[in-house]
DRENFIBA-672073 format. One line per 3 residues: number of its first residue (from 1); for each residue x, z, y of C-alpha. Coordinates in nm, 4 decimals. Layout:
NUM = X:Z:Y | ...
***
This chain:
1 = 0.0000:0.0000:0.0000 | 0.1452:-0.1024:0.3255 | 0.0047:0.0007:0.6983
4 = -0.0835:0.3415:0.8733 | -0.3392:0.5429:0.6482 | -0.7003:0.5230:0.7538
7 = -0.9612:0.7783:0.7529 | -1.1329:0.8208:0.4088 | -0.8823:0.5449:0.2589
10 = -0.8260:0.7461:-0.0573 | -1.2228:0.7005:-0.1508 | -1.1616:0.3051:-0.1575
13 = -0.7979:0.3036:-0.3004 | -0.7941:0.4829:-0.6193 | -0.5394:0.4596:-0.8536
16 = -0.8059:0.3317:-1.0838 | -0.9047:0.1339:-0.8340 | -0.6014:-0.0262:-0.7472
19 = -0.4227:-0.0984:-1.1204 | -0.8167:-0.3019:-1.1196 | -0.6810:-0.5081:-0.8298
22 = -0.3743:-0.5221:-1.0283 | -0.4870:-0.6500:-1.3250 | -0.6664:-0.8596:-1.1877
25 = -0.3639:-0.9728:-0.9788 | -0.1530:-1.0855:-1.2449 | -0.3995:-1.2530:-1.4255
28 = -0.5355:-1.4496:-1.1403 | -0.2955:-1.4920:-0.8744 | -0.0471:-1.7692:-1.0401
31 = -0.3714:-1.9562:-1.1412 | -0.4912:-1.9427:-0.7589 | -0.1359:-2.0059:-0.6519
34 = -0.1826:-2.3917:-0.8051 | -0.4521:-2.4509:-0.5816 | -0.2463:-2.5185:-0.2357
37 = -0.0925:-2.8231:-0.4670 | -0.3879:-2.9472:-0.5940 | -0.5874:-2.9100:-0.2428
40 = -0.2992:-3.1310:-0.1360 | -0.2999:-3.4227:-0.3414 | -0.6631:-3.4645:-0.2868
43 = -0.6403:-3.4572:0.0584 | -0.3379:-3.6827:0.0347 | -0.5380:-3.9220:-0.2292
46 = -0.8035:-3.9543:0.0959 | -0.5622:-4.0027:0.3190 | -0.4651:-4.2854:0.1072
49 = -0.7674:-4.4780:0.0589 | -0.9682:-4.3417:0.3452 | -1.2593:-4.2284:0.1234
52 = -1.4464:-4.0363:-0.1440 | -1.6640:-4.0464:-0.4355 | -1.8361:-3.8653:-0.7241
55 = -1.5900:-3.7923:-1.0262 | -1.6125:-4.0331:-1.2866 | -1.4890:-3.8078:-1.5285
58 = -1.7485:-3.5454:-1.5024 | -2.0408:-3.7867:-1.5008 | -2.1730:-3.6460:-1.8419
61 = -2.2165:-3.2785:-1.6719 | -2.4413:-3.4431:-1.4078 | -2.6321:-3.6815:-1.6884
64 = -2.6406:-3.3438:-1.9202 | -2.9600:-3.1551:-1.9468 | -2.8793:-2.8284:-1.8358
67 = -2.9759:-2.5095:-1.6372 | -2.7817:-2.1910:-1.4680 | -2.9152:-1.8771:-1.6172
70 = -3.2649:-1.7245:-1.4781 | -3.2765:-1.5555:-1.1685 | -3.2656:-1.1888:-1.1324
73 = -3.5965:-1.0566:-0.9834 | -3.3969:-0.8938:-0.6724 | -3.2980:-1.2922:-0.5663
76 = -3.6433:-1.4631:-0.6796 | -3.7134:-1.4841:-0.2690 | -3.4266:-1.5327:-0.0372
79 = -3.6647:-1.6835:0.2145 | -3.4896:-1.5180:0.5365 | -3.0645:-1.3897:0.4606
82 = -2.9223:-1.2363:0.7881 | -2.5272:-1.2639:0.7612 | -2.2878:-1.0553:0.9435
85 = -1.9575:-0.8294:0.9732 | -1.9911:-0.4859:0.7329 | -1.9291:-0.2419:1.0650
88 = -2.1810:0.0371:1.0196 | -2.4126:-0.0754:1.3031 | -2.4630:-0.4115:1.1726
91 = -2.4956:-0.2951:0.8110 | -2.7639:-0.0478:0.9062 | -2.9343:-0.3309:1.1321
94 = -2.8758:-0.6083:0.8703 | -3.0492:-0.3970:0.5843 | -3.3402:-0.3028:0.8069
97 = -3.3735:-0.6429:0.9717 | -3.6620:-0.7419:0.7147 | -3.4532:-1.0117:0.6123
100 = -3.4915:-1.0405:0.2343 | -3.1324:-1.1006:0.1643 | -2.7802:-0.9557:0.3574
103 = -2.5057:-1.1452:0.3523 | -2.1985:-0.8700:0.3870 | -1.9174:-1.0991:0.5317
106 = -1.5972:-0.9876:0.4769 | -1.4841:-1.3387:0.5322 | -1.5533:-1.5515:0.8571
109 = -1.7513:-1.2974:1.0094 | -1.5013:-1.0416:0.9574 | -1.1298:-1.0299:1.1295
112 = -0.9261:-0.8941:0.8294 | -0.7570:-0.6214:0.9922 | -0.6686:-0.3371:0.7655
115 = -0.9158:-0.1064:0.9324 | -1.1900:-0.3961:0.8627 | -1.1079:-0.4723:0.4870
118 = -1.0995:-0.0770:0.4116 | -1.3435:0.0511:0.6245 | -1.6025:-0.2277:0.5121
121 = -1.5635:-0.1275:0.1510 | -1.6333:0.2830:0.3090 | -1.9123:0.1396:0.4858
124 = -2.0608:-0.0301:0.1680 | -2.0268:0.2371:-0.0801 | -2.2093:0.4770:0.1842
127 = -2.4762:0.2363:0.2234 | -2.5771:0.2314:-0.1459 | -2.5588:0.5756:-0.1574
130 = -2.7698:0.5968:0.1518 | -2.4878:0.8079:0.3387 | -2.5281:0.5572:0.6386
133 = -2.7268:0.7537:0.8742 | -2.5275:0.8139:1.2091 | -2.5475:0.8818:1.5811
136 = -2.2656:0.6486:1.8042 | -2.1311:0.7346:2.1307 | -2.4087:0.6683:2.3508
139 = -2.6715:0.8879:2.1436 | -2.8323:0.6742:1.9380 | -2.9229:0.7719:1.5674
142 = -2.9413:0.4595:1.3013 | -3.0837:0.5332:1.0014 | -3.1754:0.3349:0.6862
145 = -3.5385:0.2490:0.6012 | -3.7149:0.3622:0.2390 | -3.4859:0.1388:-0.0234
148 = -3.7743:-0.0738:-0.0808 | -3.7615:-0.2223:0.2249 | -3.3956:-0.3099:0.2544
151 = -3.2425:-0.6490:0.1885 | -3.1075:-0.7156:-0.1168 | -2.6714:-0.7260:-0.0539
154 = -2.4679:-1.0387:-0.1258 | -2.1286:-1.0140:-0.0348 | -1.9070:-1.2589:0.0569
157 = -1.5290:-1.2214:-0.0217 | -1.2288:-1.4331:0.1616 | -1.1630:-1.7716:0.0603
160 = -0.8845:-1.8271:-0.2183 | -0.6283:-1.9186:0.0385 | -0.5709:-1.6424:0.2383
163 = -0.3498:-1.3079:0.1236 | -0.4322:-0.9419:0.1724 | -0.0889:-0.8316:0.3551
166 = -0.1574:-0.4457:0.3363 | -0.1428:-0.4576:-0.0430 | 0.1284:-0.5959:-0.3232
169 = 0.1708:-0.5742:-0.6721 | 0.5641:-0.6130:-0.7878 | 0.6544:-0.7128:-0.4085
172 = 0.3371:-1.0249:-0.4110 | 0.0416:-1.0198:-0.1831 | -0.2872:-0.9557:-0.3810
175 = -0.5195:-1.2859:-0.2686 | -0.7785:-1.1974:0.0148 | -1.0305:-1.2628:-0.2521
178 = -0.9538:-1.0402:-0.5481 | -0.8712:-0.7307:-0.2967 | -1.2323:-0.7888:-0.1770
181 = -1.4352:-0.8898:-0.4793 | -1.2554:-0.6569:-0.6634 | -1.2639:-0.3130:-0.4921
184 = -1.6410:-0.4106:-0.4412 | -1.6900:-0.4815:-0.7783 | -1.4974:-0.1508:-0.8714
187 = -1.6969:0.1058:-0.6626 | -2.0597:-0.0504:-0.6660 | -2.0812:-0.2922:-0.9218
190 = -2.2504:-0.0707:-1.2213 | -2.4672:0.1375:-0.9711 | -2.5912:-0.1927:-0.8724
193 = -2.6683:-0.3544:-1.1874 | -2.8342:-0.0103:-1.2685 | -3.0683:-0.0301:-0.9384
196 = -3.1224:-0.4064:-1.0066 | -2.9827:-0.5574:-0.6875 | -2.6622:-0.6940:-0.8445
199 = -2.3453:-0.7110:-0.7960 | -2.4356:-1.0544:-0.6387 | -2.1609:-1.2546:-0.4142
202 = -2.1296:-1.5266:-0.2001 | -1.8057:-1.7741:-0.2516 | -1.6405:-1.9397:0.0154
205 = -1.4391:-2.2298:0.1181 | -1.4741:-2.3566:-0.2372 | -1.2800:-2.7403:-0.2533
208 = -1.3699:-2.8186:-0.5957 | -1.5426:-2.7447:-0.9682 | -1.2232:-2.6068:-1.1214
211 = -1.2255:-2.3679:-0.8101 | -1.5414:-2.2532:-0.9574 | -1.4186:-2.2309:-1.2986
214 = -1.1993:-1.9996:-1.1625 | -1.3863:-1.7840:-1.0308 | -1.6121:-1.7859:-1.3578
217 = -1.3547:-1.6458:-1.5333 | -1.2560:-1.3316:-1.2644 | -1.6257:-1.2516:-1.3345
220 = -1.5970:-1.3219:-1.7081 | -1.2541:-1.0796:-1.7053 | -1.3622:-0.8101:-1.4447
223 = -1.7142:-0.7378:-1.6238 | -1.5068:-0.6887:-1.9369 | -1.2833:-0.4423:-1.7813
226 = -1.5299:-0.2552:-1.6316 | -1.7609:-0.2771:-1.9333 | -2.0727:-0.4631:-1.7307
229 = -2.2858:-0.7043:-1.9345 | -2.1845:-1.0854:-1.9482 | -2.3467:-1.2528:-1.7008
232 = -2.4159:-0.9413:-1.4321 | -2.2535:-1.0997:-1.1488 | -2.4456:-1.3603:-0.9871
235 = -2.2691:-1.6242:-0.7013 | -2.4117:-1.8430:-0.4668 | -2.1573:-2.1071:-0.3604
238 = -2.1545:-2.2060:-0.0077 | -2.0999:-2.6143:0.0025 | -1.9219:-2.6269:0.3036
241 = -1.6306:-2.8729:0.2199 | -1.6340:-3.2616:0.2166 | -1.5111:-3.2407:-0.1439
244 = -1.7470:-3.0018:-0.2972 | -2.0580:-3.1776:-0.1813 | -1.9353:-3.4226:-0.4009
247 = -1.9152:-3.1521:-0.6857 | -2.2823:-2.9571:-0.6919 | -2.3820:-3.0108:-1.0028
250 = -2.0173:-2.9659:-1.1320 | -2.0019:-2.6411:-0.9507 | -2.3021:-2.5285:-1.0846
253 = -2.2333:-2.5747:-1.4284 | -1.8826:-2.4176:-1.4409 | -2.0598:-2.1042:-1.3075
256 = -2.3693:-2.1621:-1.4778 | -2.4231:-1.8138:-1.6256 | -2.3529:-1.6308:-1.2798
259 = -2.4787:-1.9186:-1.0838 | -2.7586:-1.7993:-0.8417 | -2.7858:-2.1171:-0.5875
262 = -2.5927:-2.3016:-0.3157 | -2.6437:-2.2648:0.0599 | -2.5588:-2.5935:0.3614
265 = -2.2858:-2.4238:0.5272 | -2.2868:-2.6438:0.7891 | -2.0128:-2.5584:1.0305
268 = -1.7723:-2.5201:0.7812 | -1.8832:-2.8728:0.6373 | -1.8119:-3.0178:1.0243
271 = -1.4438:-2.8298:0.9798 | -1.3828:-3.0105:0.6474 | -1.4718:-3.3505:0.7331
274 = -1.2253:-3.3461:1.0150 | -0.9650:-3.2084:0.8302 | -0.9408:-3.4469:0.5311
277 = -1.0587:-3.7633:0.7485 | -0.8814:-3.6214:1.0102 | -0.6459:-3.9526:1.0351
280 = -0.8976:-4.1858:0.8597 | -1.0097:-4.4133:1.1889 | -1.1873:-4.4121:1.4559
283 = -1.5308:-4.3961:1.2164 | -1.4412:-4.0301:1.0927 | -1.3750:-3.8970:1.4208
286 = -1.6901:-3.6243:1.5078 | -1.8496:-3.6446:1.8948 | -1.9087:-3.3553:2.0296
289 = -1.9715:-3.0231:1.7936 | -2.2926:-2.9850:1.9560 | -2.4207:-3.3363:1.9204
292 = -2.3710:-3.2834:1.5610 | -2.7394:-3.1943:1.4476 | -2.8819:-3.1283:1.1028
295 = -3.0984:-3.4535:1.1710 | -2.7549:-3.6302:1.1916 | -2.8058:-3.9216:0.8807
298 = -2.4887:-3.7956:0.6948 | -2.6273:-3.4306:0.7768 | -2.9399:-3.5034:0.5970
301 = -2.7799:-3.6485:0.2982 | -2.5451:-3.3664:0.2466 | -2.8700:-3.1042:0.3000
304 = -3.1137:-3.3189:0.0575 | -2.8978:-3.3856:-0.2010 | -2.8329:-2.9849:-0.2349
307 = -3.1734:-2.8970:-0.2779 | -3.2143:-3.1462:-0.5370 | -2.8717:-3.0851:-0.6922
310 = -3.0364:-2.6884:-0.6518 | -3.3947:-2.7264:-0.7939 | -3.2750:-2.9881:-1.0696
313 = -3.1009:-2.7161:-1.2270 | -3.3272:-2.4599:-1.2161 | -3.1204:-2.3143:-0.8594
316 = -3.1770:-2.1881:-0.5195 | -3.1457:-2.3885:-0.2178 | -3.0520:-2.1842:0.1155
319 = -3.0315:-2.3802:0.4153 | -2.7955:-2.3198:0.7067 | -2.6981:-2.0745:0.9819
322 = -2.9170:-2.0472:1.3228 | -2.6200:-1.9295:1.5211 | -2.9081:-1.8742:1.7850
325 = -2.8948:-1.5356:1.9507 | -3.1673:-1.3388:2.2170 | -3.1182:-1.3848:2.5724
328 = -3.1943:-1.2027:2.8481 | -3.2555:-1.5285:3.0254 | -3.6414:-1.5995:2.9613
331 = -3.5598:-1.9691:3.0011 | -3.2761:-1.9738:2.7464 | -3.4377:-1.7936:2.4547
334 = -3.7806:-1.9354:2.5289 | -3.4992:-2.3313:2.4819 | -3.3340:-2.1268:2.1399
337 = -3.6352:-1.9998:1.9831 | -3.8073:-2.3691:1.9762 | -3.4795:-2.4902:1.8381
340 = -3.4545:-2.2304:1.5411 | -3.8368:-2.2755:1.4526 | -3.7459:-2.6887:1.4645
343 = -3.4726:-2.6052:1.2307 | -3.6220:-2.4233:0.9822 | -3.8954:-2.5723:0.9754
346 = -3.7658:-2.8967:0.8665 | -3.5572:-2.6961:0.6114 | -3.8922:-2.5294:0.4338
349 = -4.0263:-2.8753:0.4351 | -3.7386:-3.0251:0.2619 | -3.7437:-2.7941:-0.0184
352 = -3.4877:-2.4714:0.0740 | -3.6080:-2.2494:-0.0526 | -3.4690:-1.9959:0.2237
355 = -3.2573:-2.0007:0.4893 | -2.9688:-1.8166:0.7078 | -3.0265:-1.6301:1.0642
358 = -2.6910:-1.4486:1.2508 | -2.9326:-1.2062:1.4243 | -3.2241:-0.9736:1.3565
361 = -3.4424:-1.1490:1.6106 | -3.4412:-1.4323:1.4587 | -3.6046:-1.3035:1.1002
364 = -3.9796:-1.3470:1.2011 | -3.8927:-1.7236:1.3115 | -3.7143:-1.7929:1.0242
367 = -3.9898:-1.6048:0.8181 | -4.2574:-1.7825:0.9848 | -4.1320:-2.1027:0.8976
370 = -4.0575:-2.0224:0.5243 | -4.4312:-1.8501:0.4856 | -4.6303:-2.1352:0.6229
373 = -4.4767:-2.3362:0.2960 | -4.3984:-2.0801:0.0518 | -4.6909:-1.8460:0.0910
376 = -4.6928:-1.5685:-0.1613 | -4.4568:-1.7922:-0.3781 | -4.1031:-1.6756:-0.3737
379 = -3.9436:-2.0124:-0.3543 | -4.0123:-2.3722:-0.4311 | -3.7535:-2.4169:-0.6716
382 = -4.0614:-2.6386:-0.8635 | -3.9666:-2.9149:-0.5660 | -3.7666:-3.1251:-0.7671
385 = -3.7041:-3.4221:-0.4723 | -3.6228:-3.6681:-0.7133 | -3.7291:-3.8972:-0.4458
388 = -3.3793:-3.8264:-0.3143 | -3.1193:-4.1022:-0.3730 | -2.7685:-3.9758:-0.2362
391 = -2.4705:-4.2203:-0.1956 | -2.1270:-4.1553:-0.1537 | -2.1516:-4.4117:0.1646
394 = -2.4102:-4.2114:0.3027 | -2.2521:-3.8607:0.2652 | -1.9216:-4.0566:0.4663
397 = -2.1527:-4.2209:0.7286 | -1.9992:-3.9948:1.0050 | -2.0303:-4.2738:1.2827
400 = -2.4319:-4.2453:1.2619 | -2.4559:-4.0080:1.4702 | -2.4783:-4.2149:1.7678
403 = -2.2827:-4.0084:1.9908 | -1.9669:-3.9641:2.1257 | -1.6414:-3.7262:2.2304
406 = -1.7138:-3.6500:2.5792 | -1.5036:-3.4037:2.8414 | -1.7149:-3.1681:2.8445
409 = -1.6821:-3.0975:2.4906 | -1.3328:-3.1042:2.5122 | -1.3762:-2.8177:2.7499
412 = -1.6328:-2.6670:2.5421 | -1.3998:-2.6757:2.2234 | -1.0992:-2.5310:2.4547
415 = -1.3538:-2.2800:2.6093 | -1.5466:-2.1560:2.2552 | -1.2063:-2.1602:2.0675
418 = -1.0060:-1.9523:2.3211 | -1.2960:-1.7093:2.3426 | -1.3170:-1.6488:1.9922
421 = -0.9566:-1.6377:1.9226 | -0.9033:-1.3638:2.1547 | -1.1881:-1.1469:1.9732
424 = -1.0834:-1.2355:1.6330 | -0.6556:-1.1207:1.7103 | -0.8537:-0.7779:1.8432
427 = -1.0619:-0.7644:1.5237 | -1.3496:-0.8718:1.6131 | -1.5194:-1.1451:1.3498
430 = -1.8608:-1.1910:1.4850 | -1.8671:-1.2914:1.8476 | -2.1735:-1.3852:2.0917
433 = -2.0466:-1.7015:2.3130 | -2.2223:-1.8800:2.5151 | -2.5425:-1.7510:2.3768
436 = -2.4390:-1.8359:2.0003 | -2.2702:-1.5755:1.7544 | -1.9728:-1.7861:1.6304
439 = -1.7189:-1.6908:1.3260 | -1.3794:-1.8427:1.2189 | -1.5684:-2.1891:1.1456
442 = -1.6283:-2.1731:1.5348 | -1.2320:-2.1753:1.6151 | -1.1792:-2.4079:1.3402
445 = -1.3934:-2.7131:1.4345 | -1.2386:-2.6428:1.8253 | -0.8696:-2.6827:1.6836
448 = -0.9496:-2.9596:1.4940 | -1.1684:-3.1527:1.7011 | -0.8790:-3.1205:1.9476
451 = -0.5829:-3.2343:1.6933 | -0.8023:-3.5373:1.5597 | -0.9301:-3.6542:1.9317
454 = -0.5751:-3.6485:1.9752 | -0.4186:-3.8545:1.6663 | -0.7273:-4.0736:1.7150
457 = -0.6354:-4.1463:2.1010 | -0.9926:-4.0844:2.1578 | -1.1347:-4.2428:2.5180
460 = -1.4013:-4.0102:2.6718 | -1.6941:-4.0478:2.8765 | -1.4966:-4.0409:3.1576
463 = -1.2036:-4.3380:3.1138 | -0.9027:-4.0599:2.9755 | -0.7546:-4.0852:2.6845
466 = -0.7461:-3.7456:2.4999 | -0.4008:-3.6861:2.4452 | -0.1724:-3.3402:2.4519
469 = -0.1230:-3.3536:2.8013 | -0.4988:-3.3429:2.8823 | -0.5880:-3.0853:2.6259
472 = -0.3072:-2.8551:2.8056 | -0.4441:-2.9298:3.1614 | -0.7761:-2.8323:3.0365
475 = -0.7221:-2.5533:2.9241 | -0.5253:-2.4379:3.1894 | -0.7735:-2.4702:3.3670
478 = -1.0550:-2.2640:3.1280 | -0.8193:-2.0002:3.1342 | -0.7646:-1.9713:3.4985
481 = -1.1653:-1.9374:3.5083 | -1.1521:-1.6446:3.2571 | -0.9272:-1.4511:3.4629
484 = -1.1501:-1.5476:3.7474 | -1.4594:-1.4726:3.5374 | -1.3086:-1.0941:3.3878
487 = -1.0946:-0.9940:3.6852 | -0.6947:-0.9585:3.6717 | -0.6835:-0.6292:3.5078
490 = -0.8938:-0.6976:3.2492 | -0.7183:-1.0620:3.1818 | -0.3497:-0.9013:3.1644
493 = -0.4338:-0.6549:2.8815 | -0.7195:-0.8803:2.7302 | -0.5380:-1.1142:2.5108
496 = -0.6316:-1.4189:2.6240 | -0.2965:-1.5531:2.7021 | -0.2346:-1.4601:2.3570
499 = -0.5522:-1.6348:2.2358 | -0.4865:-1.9747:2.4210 | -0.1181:-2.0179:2.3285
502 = -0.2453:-1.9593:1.9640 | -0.5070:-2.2390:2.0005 | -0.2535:-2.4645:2.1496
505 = 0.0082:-2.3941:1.9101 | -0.2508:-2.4894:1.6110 | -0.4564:-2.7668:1.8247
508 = -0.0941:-2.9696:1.8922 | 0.0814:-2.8811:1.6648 | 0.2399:-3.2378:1.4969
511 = 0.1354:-3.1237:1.1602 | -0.1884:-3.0159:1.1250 | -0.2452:-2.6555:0.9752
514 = -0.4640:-2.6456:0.6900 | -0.6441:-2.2416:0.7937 | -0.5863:-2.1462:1.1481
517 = -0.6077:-1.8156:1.0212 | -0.2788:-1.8092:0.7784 | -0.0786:-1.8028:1.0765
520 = -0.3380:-1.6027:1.2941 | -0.3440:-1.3345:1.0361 | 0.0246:-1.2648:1.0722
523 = -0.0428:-1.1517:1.4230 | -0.3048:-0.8799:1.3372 | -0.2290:-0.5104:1.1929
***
């Protein structure tokens, strides 16, 4: 264990607990440690031939007649999941939100500081033994509602490509993702499976099926060692790379007898397109982040073809995030609210069978959507769509959006990514800007939009080439108006210079960095 002890550590790192983590280490870890390699020769095999398809060699799984395993009654409705960091305020908010499902983000949502990893896993184990009640500094009490009424907790570990500095076994860093599934697992997995509400996960940043497969078998090896049933843990796999909406079924069936659904992360998705087309032509560059709608053709293809992919297997289909958060500005929220009802309404009508909100005002919109279909059913999973017809042309057709890189989403990518940045180095994973609550995907379509405009020599709507020199003047610029906006004092000790030389240093850099936050993470205790 490396790092200044926390408060209450010793309940969370056990030695029981941590020879787990360290079984589970050496097992897993030189497996996971092919992946980099593998990531890379795909990516390079795209480069190459500027495209992608379905796998020819797994055609039989996707002609097979198969189905994952029956859903557990605690995830038979997910019509409304909240997501959000596992602080003690949002977990108490998040489980009383009436949301049906809670999303406990230790990854994107989450800045992996030490005192965030351990303290989440505190926060957690409190919460399903209903020690959660507390009073913060300004007086006010939060308390937990009768269990009944609480949503049902998925959580969601770190991707497979970031390390968990703070802990080593024989001088290696422990993988983000075991250290988090696995001291999760350890503490609350058989009190959940004896309440009925799990262990269930979430898995992240998934590229490909024998990413899944790998997974399968930390579940298959961890239930052993811990002497749960076969077939306990239940994951829903967020398709939210370019590669792995080529692989649903495929994913599906490697984690078939865990396998509890797939969910449209959508931001992510925008992140992954520009990083393996990211020097493919002028037809894979992405306009502006926010003129990339879910209505968008190739948007619609990638949504549709997971709720068939979903219900054809017997699945759940959740749709994506409404990053939509309350204003005080009547105007504003009166503008957001319309937008989040538009959104998830057309996601009940194609078939999802729920759908994600970042803030407990938004559960009766998203609710209201999801009742008006579902009713008293608790999903639609009988919606086969077999009316949908997917191509791999159609899942590529980035140009049909109809819109184009403009300066004031440069500025906007310079302004949201700077922002964030600056929260996420003071540990800080879930941040309200500009009247959205971003996460890592947030910083990561910014950097990238910036390093592909770039390459691309993108002309905007105003004559200039995008080029480094322009990204630097602009955001000189943004961050003169944030010292303007938060006052000197607050600026010097704010890190924001910090934040914007980090976004530069990633943004221009003449290699482009795979995870802004390998690097980032180095910089945080």
């Amino acid at each position: 264990m490396h790092g200044t002890p926390l408060p209450r550590e010793e309940e969370v790192l056990t030695p029981e607990a941590l020879e787990f983590l360290a079984e589970l280490h050496r097992r897993f870890t030189p497996v996971r440690d092919d992946l980099p390699a593998t990531r890379a020769a795909r990516r390079a095999e795209i480069a190459r031939t500027g495209t992608l398809g379905f796998l020819p060699e797994t055609a039989a799984v996707r002609e097979a007649e198969w189905s994952v395993a029956p859903t557990p009654p605690a995830l038979l409705d997910r019509r409304v999941e909240i997501t959000g960091p596992t602080d003690r305020k949002m977990t108490v908010n998040a489980l009383n939100s009436g949301a049906r499902v809670w999303l406990a983000d230790f990854e994107d949502a989450s800045s992996p500081t030490r005192a965030n990893v351990i303290g989440g896993q505190i926060t957690m184990a409190d919460a399903f033994r209903r020690r959660l009640d507390f009073t913060d500094e300004r007086g006010k009490r939060y308390a937990l509602r009768p269990d009944e009424e609480l949503a049902v907790v998925v959580m969601r570990p770190r991707g497979w490509h970031l390390d968990e500095k703070h802990l080593t076994v024989d001088g290696r860093r422990i993988p983000g993702a075991l250290v988090d599934f696995g001291l999760y697992l350890f503490h609350n997995g058989r009190l959940l499976a004896e309440q009925g509400r799990g262990p269930y996960f979430y898995l992240a940043k998934l590229e490909s099926h024998t990413e899944a497969r790998l997974w399968n078998d930390v579940f298959l090896v961890a239930q052993g060692l811990l002497g749960l049933e076969r077939g306990t843990i239940r994951a829903t796999v967020l398709i939210e790379t370019i590669t792995a909406a080529f692989e649903m079924e495929e994913i599906l069936y490697e984690l078939r007898e865990h396998a509890a659904g797939l969910n449209a992360g959508r931001w992510d998705y925008l992140f992954s397109i520009v990083k393996n087309f990211r020097d493919a032509g002028e037809r894979f560059v992405l306009p502006d982040r926010n003129a990339v709608t879910m209505t968008a053709p190739f948007m619609r293809a990638y949504t549709e073809l997971l709720v068939r992919t979903c219900h054809k297997r017997g699945a759940h289909a959740i749709g994506g995030m409404a990053a939509f958060i309350p204003s005080k500005d009547e105007e504003v929220n009166a503008t957001a609210m319309e937008k989040v009802r538009a959104d998830k309404d057309r996601e009940a009508a194609d078939g999802f069978d729920g759908s994600w909100v970042a803030h407990p005002g938004l559960v009766p919109v998203a609710r209201a959507s999801f009742d008006a279909v579902l009713g008293d059913r608790p999903h639609q999973r009988e919606r086969l769509r077999e009316d949908v017809r997917v191509t791999a042309e159609q899942l590529l057709a980035i140009d049909s959006t109809g819109a184009h890189p403009t300066l004031a989403g440069l500025r906007n990518a310079v302004q949201v990514g700077t922002r964030y940045l600056r929260s996420w180095l003071a540990g800080r994973g879930a941040v309200a800007v500009f009247d959205l609550m971003e996460d890592v995907a947030t910083a990561e379509i910014s950097r990238s939009q910036l390093w592909q405009w770039i390459e691309a020599r993108v002309v905007l709507d105003d004559g200039r080439t995008v080029t480094a020199d322009l990204v630097r003047e602009v955001a000189a610029e943004e961050l003169a108006a944030i010292e303007a906006e938060v006052g000197a004092e607050e600026f010097a000790g704010g890190g924001w210079r910090r934040a914007h030389e980090l976004l530069l240093e990633i943004a221009l850099a003449e290699e482009y960095v795979d995870f802004l936050t390998i690097p980032a993470y180095e910089l945080l205790d």
